[in-house]
C-alpha positions in Angstrom: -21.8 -21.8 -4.2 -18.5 -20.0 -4.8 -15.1 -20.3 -3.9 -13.2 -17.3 -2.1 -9.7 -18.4 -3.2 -6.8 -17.8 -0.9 -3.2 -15.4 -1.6 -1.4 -18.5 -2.6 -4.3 -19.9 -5.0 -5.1 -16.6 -7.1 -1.8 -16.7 -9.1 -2.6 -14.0 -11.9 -6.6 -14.8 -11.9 -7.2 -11.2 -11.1 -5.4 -9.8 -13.7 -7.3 -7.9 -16.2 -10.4 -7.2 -13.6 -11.5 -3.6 -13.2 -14.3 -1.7 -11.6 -17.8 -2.6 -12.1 -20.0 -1.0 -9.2 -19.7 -0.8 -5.7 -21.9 -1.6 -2.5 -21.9 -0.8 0.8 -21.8 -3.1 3.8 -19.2 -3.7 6.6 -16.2 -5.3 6.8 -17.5 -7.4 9.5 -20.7 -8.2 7.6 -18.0 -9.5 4.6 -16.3 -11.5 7.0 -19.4 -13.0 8.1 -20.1 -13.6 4.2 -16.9 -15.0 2.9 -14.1 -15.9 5.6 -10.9 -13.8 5.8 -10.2 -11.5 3.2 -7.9 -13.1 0.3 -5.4 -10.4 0.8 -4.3 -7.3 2.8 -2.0 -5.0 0.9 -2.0 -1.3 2.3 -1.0 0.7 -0.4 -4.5 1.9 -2.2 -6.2 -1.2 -1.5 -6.3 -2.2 2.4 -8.0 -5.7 1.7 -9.8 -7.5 -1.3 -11.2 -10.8 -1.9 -11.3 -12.4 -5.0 -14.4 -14.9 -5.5 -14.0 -17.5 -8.0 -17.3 -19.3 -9.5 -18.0 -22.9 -10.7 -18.0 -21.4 -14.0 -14.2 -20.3 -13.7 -15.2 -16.7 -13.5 -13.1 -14.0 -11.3 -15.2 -11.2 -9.5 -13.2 -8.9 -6.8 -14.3 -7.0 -3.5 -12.0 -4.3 -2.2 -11.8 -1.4 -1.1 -10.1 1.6 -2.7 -8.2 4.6 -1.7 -10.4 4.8 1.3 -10.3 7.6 3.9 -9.4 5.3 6.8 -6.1 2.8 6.9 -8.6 0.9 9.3 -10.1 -1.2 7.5 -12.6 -2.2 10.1 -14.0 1.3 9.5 -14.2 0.7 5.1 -18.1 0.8 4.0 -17.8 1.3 0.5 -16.4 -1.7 -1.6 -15.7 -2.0 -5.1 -16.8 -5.1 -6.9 -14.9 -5.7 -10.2 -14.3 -8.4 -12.9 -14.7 -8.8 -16.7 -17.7 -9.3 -18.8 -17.9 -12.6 -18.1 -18.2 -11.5 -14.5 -21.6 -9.5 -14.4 -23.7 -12.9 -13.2 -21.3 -13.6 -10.4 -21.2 -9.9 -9.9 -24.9 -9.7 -9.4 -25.2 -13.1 -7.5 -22.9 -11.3 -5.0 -24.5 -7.9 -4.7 -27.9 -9.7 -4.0 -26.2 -12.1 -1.4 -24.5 -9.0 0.1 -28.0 -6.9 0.2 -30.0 -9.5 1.8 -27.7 -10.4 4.2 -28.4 -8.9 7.6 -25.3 -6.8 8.7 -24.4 -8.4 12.2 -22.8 -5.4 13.2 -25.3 -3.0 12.4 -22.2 -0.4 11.5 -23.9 0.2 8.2 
């Protein structure tokens, strides 16, 4: 399906995304969706993965200036891109929704 790339493989592919909605779901339930998050930072943004599709397009989940530094705790998540992005956007908002959350924190 997609590819969530990895800190050392996103280079500058996120540059130039920005918000486009936002969903809510677990951390634990995007975990169990797409591995590891691609980084943890700490400042306003205490994880975010950034989903690349066979298309070469750049969609981002993270979280921003939540009111927990425990990211465990983080519900809502910000999904950004480009234009090009919406598709993937969509493809992962539906994946998200229809996924059971294991946890049940949600």
């Amino acid at each position: 399906m997609k590819l969530v790339l990895r800190e050392n493989e996103v280079n500058n592919k996120a540059d130039g995304t920005y918000y486009i909605d936002c969903i809510t779901t677990s951390y634990f339930n995007l975990i169990n969706l797409l591995g590891e998050p691609t980084s943890k930072r700490g400042d306003k943004v205490l994880c975010e993965w950034v989903i690349e599709s066979n298309e070469g397009n750049i969609a981002t989940i993270y979280d921003y200036k939540s009111d927990t530094n425990d990211v465990a705790l983080v519900t809502e998540w910000h999904l950004g891109g480009n234009k090009d992005s919406l598709p993937l956007i969509e493809e992962i908002k539906n994946n998200i929704k229809n996924n059971i959350d294991f946890y049940d924190l949600v």
